[in-house]
Backbone bond lengths (Angstrom), bond angles and torsions (degrees), N, CA, C in turn:
res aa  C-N    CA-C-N  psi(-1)  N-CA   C-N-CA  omega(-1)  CA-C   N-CA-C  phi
1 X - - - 1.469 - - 1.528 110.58 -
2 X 1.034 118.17 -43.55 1.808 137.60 173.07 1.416 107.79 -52.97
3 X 1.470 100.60 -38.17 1.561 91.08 175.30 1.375 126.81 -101.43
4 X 1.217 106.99 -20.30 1.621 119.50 157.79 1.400 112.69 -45.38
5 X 1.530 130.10 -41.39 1.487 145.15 -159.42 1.715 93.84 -80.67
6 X 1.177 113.05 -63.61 1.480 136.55 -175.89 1.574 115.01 -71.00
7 X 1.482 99.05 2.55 1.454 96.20 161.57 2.030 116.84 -104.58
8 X 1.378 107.16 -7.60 0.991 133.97 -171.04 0.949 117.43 -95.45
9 X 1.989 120.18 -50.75 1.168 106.59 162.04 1.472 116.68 -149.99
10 X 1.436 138.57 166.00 1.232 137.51 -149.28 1.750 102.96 -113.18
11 X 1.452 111.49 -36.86 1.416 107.37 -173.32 1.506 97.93 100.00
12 X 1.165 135.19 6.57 1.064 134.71 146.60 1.771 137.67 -101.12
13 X 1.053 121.22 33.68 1.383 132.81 154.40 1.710 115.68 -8.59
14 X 0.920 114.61 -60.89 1.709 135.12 -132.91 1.716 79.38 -88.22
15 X 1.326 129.05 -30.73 1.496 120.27 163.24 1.084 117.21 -49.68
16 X 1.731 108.89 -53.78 1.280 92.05 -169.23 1.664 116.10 -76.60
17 X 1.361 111.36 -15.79 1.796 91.47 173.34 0.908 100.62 -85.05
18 X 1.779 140.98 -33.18 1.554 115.34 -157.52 1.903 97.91 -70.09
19 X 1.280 135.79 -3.09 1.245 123.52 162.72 1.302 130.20 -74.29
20 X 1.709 112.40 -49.02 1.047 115.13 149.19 1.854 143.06 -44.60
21 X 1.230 106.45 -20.97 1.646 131.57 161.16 1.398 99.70 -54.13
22 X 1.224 115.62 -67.08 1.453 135.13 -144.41 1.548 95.90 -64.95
23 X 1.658 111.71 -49.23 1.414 111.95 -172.80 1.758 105.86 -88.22
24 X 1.132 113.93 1.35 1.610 116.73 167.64 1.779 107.06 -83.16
25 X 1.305 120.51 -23.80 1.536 117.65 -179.17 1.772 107.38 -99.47
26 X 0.667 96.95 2.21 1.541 112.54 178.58 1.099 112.83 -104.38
27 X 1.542 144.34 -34.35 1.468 159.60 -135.93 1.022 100.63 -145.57
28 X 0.824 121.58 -99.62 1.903 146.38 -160.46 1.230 128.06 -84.51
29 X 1.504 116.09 36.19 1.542 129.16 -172.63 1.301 110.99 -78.27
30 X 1.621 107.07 -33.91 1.767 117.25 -165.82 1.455 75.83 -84.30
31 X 1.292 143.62 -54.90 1.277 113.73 -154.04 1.259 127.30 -74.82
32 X 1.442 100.86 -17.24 1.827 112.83 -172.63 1.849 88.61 -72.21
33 X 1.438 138.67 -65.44 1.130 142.51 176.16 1.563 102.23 -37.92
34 X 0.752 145.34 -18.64 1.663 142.71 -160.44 1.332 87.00 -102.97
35 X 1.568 128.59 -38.41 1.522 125.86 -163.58 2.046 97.66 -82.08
36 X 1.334 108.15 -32.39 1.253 95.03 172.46 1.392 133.65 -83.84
37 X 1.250 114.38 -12.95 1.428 125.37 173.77 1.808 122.79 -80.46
38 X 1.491 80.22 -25.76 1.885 87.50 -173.38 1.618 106.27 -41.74
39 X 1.688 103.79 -68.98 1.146 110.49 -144.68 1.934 91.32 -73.78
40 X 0.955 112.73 -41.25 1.693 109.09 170.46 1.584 111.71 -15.82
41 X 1.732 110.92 -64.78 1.364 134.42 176.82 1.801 100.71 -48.34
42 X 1.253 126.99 -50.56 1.250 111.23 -177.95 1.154 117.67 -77.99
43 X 1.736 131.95 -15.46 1.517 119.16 178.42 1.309 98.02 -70.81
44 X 1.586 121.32 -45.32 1.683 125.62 -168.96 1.488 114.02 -42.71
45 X 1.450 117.53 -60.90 1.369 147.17 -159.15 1.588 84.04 -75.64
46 X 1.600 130.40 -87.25 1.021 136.22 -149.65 1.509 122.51 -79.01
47 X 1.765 110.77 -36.11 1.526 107.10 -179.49 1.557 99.92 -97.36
48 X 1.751 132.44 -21.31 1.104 80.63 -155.76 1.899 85.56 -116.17
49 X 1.428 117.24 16.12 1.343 129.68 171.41 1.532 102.98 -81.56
50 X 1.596 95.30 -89.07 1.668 90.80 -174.23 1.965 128.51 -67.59
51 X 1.626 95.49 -0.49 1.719 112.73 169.00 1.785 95.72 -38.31
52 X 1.529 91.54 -71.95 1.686 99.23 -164.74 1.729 120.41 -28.19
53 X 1.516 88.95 -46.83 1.430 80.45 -172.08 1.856 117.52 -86.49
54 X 1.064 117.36 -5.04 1.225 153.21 -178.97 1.948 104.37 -50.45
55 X 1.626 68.42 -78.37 1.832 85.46 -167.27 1.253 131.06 103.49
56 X 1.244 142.42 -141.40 1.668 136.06 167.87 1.503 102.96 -77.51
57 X 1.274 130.17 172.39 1.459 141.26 148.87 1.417 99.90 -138.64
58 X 1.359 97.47 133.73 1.997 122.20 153.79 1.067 99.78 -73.02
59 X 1.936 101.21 139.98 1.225 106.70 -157.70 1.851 57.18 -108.53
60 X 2.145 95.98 -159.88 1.504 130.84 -170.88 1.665 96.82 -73.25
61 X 1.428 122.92 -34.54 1.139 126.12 176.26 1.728 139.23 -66.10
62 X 1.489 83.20 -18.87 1.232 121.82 -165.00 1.867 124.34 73.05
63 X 0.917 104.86 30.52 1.715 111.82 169.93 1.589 115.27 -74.37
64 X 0.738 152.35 158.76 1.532 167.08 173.56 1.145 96.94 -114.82
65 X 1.561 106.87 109.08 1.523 114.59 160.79 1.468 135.73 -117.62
66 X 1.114 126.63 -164.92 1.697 121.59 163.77 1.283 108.94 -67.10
67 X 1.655 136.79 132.77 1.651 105.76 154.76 1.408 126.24 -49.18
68 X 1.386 124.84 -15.36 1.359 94.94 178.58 2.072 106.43 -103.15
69 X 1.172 108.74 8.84 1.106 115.63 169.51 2.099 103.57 -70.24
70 X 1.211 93.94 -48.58 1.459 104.35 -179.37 1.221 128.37 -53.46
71 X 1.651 117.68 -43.88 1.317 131.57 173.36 1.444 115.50 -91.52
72 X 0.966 129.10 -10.61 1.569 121.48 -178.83 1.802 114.08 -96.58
73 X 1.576 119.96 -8.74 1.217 103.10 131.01 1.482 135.87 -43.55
74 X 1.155 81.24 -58.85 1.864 101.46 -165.62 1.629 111.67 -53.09
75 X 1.430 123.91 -39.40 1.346 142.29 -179.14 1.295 87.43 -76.59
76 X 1.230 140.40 -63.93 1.964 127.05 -173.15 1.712 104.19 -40.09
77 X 1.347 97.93 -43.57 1.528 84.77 -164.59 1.953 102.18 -88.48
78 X 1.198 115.44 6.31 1.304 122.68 178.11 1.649 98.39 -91.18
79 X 1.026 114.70 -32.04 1.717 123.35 179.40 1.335 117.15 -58.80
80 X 1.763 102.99 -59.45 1.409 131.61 167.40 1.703 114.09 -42.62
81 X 1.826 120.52 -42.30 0.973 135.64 178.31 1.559 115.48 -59.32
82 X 1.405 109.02 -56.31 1.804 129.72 -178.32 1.063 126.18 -46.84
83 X 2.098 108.82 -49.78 0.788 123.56 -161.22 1.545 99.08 -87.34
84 X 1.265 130.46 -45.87 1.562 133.39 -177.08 1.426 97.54 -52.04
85 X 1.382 131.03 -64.56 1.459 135.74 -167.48 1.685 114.06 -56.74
86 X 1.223 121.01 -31.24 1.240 132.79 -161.99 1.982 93.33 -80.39
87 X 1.255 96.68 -46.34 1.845 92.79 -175.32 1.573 99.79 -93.57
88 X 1.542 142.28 -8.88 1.246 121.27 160.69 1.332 129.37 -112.04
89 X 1.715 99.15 28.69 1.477 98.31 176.54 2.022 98.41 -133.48
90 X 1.379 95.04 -56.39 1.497 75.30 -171.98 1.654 126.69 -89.94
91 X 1.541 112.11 -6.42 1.080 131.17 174.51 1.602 110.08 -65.43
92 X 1.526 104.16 -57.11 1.848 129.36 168.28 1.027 104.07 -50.67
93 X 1.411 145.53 -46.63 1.316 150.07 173.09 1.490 130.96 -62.60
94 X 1.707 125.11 -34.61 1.271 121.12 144.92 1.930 117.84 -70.89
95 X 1.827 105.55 -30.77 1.491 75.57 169.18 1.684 135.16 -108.16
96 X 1.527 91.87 33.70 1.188 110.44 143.08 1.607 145.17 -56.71
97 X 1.594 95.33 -74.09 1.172 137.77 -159.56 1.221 101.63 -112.30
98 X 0.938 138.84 12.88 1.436 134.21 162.00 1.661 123.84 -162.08
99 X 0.984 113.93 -35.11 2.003 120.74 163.65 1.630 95.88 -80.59
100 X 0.961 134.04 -30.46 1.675 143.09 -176.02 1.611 88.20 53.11
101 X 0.914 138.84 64.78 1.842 166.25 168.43 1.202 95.77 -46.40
102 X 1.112 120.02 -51.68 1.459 135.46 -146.07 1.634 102.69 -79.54
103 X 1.447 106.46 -59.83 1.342 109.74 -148.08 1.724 93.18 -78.25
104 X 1.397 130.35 -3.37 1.495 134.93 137.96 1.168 123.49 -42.17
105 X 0.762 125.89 -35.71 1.600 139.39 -135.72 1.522 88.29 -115.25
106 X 1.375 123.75 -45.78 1.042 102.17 -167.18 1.728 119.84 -126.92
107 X 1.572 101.95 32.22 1.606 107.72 131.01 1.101 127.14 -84.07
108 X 1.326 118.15 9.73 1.446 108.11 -168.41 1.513 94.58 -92.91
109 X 1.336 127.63 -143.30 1.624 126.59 168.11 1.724 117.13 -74.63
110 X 1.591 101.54 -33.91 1.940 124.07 -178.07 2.118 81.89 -39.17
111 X 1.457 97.42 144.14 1.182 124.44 159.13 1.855 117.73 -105.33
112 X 1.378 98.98 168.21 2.162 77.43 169.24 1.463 125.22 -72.38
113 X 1.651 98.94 -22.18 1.302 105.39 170.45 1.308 122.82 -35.09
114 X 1.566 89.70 -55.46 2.020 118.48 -172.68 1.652 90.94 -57.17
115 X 1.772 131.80 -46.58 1.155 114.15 -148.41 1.212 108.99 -94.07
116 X 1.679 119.54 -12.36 1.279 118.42 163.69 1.327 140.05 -80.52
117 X 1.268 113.31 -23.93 1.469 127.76 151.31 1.295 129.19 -65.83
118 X 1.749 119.75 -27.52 1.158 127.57 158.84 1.435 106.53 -54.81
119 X 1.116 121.21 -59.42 1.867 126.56 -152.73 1.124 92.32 -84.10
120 X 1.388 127.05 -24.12 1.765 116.48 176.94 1.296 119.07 -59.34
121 X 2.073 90.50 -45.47 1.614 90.38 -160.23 1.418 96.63 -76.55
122 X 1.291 153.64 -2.86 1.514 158.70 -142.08 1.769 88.73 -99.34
123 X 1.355 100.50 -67.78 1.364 112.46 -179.92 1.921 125.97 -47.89
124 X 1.803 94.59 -31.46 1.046 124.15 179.76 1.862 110.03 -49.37
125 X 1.343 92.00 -61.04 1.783 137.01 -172.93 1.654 86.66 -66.17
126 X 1.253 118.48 -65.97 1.539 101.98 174.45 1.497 127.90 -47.35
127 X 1.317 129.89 -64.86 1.023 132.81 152.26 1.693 136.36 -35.68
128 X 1.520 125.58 -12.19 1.020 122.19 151.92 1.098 113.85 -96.39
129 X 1.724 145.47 -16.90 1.635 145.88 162.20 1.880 100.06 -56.37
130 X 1.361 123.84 -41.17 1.057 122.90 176.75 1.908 119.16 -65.31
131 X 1.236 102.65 -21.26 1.369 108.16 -163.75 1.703 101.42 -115.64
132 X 1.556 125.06 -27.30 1.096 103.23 166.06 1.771 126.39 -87.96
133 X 1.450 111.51 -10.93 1.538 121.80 159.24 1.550 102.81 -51.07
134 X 1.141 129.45 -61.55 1.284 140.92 -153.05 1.741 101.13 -83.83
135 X 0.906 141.88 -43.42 1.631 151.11 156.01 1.415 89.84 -36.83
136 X 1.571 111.20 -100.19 1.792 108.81 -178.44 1.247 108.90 1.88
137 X 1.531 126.73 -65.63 0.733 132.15 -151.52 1.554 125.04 -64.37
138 X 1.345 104.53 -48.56 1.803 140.96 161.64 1.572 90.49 -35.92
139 X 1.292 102.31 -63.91 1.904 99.87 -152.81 1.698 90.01 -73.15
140 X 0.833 138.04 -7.88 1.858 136.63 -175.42 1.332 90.44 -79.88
141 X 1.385 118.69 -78.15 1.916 109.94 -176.91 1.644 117.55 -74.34
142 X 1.581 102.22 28.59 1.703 102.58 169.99 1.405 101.64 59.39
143 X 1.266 137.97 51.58 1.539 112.25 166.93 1.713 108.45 -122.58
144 X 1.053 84.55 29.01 2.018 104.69 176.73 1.451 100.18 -111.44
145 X 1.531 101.83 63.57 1.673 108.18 174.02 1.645 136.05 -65.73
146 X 1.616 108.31 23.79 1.216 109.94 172.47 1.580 116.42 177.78
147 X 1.159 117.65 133.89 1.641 122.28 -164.20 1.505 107.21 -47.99
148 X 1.210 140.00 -16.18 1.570 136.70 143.18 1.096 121.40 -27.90
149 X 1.570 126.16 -39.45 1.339 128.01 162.48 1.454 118.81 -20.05
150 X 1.407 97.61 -79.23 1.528 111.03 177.05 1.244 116.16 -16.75
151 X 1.685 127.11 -36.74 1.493 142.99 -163.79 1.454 95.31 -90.84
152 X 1.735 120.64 2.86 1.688 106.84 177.20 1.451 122.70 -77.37
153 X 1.425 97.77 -30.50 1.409 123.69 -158.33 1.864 108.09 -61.65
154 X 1.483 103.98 -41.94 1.608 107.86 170.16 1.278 109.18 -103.33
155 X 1.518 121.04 12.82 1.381 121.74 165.90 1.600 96.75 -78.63
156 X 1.390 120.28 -51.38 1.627 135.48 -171.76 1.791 100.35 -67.36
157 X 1.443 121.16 -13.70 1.750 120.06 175.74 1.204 96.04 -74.57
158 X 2.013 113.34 -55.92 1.446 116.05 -173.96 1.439 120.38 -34.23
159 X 1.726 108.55 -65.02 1.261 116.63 179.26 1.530 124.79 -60.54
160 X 1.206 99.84 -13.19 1.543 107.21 177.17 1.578 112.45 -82.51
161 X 0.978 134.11 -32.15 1.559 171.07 -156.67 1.777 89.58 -62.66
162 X 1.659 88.56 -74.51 1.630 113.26 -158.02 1.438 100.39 -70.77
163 X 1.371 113.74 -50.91 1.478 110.13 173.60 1.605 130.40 -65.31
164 X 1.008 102.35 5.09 1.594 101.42 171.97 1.501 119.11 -131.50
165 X 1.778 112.39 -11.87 0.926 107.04 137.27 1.653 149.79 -64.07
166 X 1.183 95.16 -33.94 1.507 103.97 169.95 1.771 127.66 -90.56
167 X 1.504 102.03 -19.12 1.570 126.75 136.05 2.040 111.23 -29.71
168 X 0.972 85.48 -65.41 1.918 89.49 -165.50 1.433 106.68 -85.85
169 X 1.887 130.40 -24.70 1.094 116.29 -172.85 1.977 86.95 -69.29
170 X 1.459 134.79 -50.92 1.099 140.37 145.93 1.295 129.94 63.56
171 X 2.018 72.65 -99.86 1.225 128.39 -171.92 1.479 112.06 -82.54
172 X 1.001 129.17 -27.06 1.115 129.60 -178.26 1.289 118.87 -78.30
173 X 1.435 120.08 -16.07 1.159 123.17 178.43 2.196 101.59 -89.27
174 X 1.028 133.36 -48.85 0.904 148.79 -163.38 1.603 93.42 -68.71
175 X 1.576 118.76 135.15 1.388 153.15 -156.21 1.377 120.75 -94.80
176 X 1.523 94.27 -64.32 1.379 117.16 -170.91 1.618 126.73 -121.47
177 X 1.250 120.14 161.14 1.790 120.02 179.22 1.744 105.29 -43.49
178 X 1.582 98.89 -48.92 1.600 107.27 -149.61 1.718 104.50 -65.85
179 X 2.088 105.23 -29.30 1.404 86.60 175.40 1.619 132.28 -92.15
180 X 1.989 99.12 -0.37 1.257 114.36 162.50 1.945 106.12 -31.87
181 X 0.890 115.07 -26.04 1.973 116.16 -147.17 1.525 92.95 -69.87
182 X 1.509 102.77 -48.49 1.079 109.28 164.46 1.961 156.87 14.86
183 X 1.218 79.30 -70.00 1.504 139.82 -170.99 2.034 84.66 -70.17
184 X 1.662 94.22 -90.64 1.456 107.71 162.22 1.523 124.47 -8.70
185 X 1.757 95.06 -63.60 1.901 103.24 -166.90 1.422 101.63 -66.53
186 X 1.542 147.90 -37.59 1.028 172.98 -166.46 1.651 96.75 -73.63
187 X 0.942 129.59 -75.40 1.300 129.30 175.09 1.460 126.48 -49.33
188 X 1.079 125.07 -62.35 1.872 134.70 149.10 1.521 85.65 -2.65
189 X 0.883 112.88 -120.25 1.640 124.78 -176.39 0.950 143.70 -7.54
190 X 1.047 97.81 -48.86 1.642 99.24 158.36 1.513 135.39 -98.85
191 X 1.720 115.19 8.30 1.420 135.64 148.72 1.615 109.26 -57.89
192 X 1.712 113.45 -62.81 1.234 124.41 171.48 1.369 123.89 -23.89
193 X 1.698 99.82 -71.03 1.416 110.50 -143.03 1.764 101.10 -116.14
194 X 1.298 99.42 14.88 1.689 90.35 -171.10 1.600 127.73 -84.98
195 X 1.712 96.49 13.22 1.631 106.20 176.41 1.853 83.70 105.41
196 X 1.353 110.36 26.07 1.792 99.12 -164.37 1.950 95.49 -100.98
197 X 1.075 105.29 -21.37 1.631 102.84 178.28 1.899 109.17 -118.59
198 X 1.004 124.30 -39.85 1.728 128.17 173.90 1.446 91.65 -125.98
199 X 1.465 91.20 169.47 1.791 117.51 -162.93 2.069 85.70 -86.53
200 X 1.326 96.64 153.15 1.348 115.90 156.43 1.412 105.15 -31.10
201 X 0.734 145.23 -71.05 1.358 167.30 -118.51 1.759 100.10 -78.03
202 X 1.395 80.93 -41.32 1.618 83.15 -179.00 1.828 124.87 -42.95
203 X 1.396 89.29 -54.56 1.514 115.87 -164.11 1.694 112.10 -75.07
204 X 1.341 128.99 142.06 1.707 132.61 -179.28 1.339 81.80 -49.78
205 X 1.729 89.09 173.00 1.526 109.84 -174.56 1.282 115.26 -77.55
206 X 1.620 115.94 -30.47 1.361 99.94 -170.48 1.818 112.03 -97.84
207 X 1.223 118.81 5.79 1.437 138.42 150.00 1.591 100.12 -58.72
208 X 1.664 130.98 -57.28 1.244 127.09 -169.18 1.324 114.36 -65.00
209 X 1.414 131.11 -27.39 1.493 144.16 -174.22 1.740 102.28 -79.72
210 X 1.783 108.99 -29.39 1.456 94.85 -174.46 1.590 107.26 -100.66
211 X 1.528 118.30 9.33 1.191 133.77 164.63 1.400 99.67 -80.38
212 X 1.137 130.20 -81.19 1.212 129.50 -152.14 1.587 101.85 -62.12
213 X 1.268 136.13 -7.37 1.823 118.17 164.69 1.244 89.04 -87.90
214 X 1.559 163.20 76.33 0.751 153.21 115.89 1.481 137.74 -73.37
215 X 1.165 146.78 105.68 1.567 123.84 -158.99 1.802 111.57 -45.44
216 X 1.330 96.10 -56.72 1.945 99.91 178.09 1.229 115.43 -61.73
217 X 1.139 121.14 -24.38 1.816 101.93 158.56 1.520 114.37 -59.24
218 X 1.166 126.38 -64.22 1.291 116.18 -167.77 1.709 105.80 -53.38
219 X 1.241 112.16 -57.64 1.736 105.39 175.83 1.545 111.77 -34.59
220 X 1.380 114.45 -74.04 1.627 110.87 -178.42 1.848 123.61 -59.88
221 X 1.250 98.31 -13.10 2.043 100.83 147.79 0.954 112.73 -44.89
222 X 1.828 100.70 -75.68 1.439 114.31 -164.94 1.701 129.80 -40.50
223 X 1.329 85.05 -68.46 1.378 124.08 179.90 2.201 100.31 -49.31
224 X 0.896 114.85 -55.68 1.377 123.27 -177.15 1.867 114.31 -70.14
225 X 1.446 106.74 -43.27 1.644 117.85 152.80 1.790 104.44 -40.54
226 X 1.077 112.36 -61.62 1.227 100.65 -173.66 1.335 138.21 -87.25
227 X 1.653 103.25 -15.73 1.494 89.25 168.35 1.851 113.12 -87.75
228 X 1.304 95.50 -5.34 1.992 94.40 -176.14 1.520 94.82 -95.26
229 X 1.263 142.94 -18.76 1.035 127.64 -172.02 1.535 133.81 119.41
230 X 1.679 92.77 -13.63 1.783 114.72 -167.76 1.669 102.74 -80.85
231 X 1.435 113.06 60.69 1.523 106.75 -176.65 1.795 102.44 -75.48
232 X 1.216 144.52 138.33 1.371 139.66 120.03 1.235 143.11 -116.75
233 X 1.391 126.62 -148.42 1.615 107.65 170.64 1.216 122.34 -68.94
234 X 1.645 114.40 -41.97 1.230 161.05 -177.79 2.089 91.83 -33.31
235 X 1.051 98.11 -26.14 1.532 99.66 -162.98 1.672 99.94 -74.09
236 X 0.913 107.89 -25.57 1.823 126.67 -158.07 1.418 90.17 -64.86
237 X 1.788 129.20 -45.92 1.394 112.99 178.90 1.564 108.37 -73.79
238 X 0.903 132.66 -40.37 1.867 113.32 166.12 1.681 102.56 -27.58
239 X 1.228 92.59 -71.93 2.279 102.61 -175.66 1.478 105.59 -30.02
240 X 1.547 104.82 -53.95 1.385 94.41 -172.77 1.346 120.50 -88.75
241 X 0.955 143.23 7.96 1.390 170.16 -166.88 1.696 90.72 -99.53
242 X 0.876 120.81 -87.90 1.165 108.84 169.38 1.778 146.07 -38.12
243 X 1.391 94.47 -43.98 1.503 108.38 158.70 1.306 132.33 -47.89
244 X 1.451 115.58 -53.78 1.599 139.24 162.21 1.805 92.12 -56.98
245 X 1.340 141.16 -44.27 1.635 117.25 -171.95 1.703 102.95 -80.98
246 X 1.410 114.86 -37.74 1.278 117.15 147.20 1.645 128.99 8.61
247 X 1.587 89.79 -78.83 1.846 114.08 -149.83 2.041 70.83 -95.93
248 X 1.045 119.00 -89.44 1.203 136.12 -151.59 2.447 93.67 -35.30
249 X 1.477 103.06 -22.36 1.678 84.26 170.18 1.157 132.06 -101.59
250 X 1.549 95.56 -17.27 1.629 118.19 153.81 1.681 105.87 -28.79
251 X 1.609 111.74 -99.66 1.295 159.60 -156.94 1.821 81.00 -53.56
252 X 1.370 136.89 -49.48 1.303 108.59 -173.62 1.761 107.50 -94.95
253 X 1.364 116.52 -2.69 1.849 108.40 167.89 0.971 78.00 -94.69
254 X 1.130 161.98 -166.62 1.526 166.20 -92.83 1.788 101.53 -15.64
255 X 0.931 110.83 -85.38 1.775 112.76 -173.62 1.665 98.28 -38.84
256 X 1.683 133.46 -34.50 1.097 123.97 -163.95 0.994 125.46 -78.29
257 X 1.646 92.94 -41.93 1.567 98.17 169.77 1.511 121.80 -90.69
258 X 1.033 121.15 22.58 1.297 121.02 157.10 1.661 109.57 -104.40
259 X 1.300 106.50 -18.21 1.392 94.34 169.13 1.710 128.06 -73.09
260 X 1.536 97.29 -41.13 1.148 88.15 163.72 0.971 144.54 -110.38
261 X 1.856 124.69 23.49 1.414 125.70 163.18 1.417 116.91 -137.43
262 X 1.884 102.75 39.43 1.410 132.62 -179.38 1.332 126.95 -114.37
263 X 1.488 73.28 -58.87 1.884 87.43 -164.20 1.670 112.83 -100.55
């Protein structure tokens, strides 16, 4: 059993992201900055342009807020979303499938364990540079209406967590550029419609039931509970909602990539 464990993983993780780091400050600086500015551009344009004409919105809690108080949760945890997916899907996917990164990596002592927790936490680290630029930002035009906030910041790790874990178990299955798009069509949708621009409320009921299994709904709950103030118990299934995508992307990049640069 000891060696079954120890074939999987080494306890060294933090190699494999602090490498991946290294070639993210070297490479991909304009793009990581592009990931923090985006959503900036949509509170400007959308909460605090078309806010005006808008007015308050009821949130799920029932608070009355600013519109752009309303949506700039929702975009943190849309930030949190981008940035995790962007380093465990298409980054993982050329050094997959084309640098073959991996199958380096893991003659050495690194297990997949080691390489999935590395590239997670990399992705991880991306996704909170995206989400604490963009926070700063929130608390500058005051729309971090209550010291709960503070509780966004590892609310935005959580969501980062799940999304890049289940990002790379994914990815690993996927071959080619064309089904990368994929990835894309899947995402659209649930930026849109995930309670990220109007309240639930908007939509028929059985539209609201196929919203709420969405992963980004539960993030932009969370995430929006806490910076307006709407903390309850109720929040704990977001947590676990997340936890279960957690374990469940773990457990299939691990089996995957040992399947295919193991066995």
């Amino acid at each position: 059993m000891t060696g079954s464990i120890g074939s999987l993983y080494s306890g060294n993780a933090r190699s494999v992201m602090a490498r991946g780091w290294r070639a993210t400050r070297s490479t991909n600086s304009l793009v990581v900055l592009s990931g923090v500015v985006e959503p900036i551009f949509y509170l400007l344009s959308m909460g605090l342009g078309l806010g005006t004409l808008i007015g308050p919105v009821q949130t799920s809690g029932g608070a009355s807020v600013s519109y752009a108080a309303f949506i700039a949760p929702a975009l943190l945890a849309v930030a949190a979303m981008n940035g995790a997916i962007y380093d465990s899907t298409w980054n993982v996917f050329f050094k997959m499938q084309f640098a073959k990164l991996y199958e380096g990596m893991l003659a050495t002592s690194l297990g997949p364990l080691d390489v999935a927790l590395g590239e997670i936490s990399l992705a991880l680290l991306r996704g909170l540079l995206y989400a604490s630029g963009f926070m700063l930002v929130m608390q500058i035009l005051g729309l971090n209406l209550t010291w709960w906030a503070l509780l966004a910041l590892p609310a935005v790790l959580l969501i980062a967590f799940g999304f890049a874990s289940v990002g790379m178990a994914v990815t690993s299955y996927l071959k080619t550029f064309q089904q990368m798009d994929w990835i894309n069509f899947m995402l659209l949708p649930m930026f849109l419609f995930s309670a990220t621009f109007y309240p639930l409320s908007v939509y028929p009921q059985g539209i609201q039931y196929l919203i709420q299994a969405l992963p980004l709904w539960h993030g932009v709950e969370l995430v929006r509970g806490l910076t307006t103030g709407q903390v309850d118990p109720g929040m704990l299934w977001h947590v676990l909602y997340y936890a279960v995508m957690i374990a469940v992307g773990l457990v299939l990049t691990t089996r995957r990539l040992r399947a295919l640069l193991l066995d």
